[in-house]
N, CA, C and O atoms as CSV, one atom per row, in Angstrom:
chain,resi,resn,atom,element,x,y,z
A,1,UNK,N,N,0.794,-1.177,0.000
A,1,UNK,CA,C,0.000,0.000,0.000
A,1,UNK,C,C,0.847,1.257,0.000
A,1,UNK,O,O,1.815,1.495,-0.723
A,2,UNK,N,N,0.243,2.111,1.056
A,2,UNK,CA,C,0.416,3.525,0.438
A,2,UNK,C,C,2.033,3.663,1.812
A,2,UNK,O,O,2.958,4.475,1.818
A,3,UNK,N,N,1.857,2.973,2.379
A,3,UNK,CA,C,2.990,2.745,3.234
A,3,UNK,C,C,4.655,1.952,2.998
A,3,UNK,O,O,5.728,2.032,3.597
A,4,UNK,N,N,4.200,1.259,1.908
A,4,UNK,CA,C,5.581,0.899,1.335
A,4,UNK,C,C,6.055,2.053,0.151
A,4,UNK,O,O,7.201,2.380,-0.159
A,5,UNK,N,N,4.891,2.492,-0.333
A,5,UNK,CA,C,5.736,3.704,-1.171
A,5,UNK,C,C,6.428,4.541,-0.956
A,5,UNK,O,O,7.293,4.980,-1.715
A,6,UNK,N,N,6.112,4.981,0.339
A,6,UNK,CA,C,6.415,6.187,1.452
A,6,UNK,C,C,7.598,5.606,1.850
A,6,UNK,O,O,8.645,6.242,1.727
A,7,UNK,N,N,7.588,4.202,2.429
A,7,UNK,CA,C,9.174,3.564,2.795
A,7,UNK,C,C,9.938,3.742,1.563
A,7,UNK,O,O,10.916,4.480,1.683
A,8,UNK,N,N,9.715,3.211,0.336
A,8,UNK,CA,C,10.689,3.113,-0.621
A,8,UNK,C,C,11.213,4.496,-1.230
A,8,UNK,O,O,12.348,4.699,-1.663
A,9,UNK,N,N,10.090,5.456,-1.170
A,9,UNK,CA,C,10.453,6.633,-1.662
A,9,UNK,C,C,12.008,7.286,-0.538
A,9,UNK,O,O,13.201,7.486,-0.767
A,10,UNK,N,N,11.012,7.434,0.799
A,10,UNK,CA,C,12.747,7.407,1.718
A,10,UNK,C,C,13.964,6.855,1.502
A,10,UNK,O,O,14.991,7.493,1.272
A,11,UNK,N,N,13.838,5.391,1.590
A,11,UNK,CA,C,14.953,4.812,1.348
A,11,UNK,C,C,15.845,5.365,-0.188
A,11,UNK,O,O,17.065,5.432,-0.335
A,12,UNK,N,N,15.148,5.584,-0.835
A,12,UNK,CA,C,15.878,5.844,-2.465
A,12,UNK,C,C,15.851,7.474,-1.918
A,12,UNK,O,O,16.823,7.959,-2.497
A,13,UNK,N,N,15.390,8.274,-1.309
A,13,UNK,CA,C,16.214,9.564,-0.943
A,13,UNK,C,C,17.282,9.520,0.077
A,13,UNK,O,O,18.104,10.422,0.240
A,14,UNK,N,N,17.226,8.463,0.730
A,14,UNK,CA,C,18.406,8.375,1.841
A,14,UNK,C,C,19.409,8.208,0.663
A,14,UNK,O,O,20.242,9.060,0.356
A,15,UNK,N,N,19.208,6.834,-0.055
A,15,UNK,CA,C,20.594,6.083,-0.245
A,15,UNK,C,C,21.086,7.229,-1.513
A,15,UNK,O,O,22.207,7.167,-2.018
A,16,UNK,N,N,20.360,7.955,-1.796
A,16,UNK,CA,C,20.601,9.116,-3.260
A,16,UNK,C,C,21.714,10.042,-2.250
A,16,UNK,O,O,22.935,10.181,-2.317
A,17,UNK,N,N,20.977,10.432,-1.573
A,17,UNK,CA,C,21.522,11.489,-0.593
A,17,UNK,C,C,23.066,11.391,-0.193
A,17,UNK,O,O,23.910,12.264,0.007
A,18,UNK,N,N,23.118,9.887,-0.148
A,18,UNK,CA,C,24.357,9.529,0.762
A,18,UNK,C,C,25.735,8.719,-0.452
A,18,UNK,O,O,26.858,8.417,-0.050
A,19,UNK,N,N,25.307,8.542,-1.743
A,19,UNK,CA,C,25.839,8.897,-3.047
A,19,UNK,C,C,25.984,9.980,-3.873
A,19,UNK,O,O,26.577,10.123,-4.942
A,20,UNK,N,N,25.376,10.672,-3.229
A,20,UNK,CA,C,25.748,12.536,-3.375
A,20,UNK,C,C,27.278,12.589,-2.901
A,20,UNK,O,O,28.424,12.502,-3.343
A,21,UNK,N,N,26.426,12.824,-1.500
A,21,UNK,CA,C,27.771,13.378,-0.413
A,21,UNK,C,C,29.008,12.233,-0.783
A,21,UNK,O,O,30.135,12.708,-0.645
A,22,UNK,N,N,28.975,11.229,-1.096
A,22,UNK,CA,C,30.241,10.532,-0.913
A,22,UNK,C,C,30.974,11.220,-2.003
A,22,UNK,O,O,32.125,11.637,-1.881
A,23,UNK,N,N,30.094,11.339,-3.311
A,23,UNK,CA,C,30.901,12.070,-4.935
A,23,UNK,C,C,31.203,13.262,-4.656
A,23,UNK,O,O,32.165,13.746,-5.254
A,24,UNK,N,N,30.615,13.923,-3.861
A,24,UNK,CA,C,31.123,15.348,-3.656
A,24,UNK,C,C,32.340,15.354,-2.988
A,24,UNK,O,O,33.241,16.114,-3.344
A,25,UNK,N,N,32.517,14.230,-1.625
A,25,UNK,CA,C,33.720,14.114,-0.944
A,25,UNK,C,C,34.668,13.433,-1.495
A,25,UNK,O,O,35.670,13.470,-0.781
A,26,UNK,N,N,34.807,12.864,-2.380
A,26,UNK,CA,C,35.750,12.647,-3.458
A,26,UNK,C,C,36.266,13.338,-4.606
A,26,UNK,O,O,37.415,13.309,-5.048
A,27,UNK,N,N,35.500,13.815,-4.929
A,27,UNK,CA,C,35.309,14.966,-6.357
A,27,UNK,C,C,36.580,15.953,-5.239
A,27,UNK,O,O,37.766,16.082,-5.541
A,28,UNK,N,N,35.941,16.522,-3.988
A,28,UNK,CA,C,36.770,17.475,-2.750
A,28,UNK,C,C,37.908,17.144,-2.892
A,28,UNK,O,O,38.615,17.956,-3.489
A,29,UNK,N,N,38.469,16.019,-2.482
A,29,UNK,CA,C,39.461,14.879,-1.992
A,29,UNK,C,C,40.602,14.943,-4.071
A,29,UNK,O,O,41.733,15.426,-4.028
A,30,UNK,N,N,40.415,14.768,-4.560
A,30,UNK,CA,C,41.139,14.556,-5.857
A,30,UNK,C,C,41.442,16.312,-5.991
A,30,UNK,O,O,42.582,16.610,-6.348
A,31,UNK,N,N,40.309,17.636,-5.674
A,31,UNK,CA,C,40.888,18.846,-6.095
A,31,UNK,C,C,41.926,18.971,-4.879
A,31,UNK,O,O,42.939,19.662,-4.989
A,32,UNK,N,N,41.660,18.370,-3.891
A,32,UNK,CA,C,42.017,19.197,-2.378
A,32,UNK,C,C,43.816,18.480,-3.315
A,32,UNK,O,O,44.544,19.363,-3.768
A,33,UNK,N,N,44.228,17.183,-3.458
A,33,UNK,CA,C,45.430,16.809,-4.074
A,33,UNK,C,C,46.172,17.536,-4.967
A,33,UNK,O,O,47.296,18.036,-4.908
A,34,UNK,N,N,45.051,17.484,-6.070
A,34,UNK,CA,C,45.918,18.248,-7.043
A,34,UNK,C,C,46.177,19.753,-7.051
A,34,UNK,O,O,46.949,20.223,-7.887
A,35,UNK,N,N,45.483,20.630,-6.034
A,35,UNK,CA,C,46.087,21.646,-5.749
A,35,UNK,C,C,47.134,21.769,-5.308
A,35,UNK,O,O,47.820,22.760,-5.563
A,36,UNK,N,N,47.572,20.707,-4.459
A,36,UNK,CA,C,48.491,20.525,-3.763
A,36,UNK,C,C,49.625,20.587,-4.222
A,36,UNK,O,O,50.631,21.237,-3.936
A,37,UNK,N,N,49.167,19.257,-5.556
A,37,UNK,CA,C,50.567,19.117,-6.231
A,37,UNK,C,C,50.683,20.421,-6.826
A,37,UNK,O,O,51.810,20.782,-6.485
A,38,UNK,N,N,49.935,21.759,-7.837
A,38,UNK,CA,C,50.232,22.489,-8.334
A,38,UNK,C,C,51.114,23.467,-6.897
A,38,UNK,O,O,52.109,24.104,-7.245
A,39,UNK,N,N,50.808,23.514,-5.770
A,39,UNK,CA,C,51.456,24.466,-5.392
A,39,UNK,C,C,52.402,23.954,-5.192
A,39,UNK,O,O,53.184,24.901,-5.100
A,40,UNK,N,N,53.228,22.645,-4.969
A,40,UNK,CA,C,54.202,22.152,-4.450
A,40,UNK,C,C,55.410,22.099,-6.133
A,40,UNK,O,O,56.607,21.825,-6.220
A,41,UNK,N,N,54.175,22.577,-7.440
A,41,UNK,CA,C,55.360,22.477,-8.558
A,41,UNK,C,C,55.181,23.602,-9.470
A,41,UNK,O,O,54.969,23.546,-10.681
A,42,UNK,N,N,55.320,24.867,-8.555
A,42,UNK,CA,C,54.634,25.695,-10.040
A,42,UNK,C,C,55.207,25.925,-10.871
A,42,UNK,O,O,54.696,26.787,-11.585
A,43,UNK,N,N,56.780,25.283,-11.414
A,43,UNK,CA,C,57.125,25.538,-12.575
A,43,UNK,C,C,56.812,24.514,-13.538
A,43,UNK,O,O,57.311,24.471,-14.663
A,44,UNK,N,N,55.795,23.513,-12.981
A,44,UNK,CA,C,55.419,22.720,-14.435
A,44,UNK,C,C,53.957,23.530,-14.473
A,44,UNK,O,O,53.225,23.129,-15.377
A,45,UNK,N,N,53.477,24.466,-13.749
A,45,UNK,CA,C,51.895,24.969,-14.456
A,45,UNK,C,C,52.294,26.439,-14.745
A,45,UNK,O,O,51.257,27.102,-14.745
A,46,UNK,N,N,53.340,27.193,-14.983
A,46,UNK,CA,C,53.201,28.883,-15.615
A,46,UNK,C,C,52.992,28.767,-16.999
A,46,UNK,O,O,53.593,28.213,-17.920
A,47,UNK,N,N,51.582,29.705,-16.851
A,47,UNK,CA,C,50.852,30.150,-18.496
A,47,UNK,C,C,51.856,30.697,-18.962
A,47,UNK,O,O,52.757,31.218,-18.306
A,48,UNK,N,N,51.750,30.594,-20.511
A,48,UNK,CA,C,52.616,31.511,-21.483
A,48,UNK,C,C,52.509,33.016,-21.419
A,48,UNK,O,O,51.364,33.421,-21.222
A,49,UNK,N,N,53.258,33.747,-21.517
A,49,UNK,CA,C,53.204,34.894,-21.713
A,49,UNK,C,C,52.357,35.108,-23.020
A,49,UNK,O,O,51.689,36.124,-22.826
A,50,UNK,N,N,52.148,34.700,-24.007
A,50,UNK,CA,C,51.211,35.355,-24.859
A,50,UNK,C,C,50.786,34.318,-25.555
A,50,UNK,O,O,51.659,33.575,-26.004
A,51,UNK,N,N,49.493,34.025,-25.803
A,51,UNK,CA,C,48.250,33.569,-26.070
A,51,UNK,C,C,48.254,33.069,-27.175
A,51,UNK,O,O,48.543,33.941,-27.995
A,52,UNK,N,N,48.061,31.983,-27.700
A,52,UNK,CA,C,47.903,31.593,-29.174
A,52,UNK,C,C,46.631,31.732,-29.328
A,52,UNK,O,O,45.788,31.760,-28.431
A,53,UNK,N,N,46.411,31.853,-30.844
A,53,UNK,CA,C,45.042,32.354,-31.330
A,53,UNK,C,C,44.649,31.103,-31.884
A,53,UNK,O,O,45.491,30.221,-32.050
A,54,UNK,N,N,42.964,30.870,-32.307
A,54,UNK,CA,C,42.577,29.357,-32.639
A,54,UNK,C,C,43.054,29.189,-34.028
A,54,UNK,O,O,42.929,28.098,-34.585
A,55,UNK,N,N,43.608,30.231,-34.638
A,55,UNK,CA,C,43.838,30.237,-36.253
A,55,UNK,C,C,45.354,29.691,-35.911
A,55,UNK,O,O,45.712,28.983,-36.852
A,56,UNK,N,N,46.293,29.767,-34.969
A,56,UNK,CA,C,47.783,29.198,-34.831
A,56,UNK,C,C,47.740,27.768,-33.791
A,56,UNK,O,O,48.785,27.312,-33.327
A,57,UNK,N,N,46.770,27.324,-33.588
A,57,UNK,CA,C,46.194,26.132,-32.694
A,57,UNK,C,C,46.165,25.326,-33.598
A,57,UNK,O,O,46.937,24.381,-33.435
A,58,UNK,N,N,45.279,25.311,-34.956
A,58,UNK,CA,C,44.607,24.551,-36.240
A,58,UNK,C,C,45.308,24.640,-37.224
A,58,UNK,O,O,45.779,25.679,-37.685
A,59,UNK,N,N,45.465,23.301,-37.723
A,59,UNK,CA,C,46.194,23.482,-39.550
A,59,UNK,C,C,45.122,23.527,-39.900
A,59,UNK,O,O,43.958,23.281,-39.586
A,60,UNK,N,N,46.334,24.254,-41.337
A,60,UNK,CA,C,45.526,24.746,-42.698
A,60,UNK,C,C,44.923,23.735,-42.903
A,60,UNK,O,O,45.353,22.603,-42.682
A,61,UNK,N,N,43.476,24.121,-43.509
A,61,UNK,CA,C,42.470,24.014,-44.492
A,61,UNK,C,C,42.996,23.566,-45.990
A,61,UNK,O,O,43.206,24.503,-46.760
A,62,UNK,N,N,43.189,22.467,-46.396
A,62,UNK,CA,C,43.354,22.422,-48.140
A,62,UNK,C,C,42.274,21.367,-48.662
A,62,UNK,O,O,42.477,20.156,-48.577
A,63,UNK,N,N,41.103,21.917,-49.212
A,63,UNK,CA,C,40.190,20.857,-49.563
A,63,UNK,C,C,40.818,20.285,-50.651
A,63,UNK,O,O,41.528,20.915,-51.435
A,64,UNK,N,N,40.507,18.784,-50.734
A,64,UNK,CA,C,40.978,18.075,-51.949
A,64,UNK,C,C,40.886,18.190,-52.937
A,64,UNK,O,O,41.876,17.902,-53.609
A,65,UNK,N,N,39.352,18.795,-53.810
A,65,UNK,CA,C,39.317,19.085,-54.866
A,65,UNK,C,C,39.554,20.295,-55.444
A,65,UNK,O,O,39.464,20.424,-56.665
């Protein structure tokens, strides 16, 4: 009846709830690291001084025919 729906609906918001929080505390856990490593190496992450454009990113265009 209308009492197991009410159980099952809980249970599938508990167990949702608590596969949230675990991905979030992992998702946390992998940035909380790799920040780490960037501050512990910042000469493998300094941006370039000047910017490539998407036209020096991409080869030329030569259609075949």
């Amino acid at each position: 009846g209308v009492h197991r729906q009410v159980l099952l609906a809980t249970l599938g918001w508990f167990v949702g709830y608590q596969l949230v929080k675990r991905a979030e505390y992992m998702h946390a856990k992998v940035d909380r690291e790799l920040f780490e490593y960037i501050r512990h190496h910042p000469g493998d992450f300094r941006s370039a001084t000047e910017k490539k454009r998407i036209g020096e990113l991409l080869e030329d265009f030569h259609p075949i025919r």
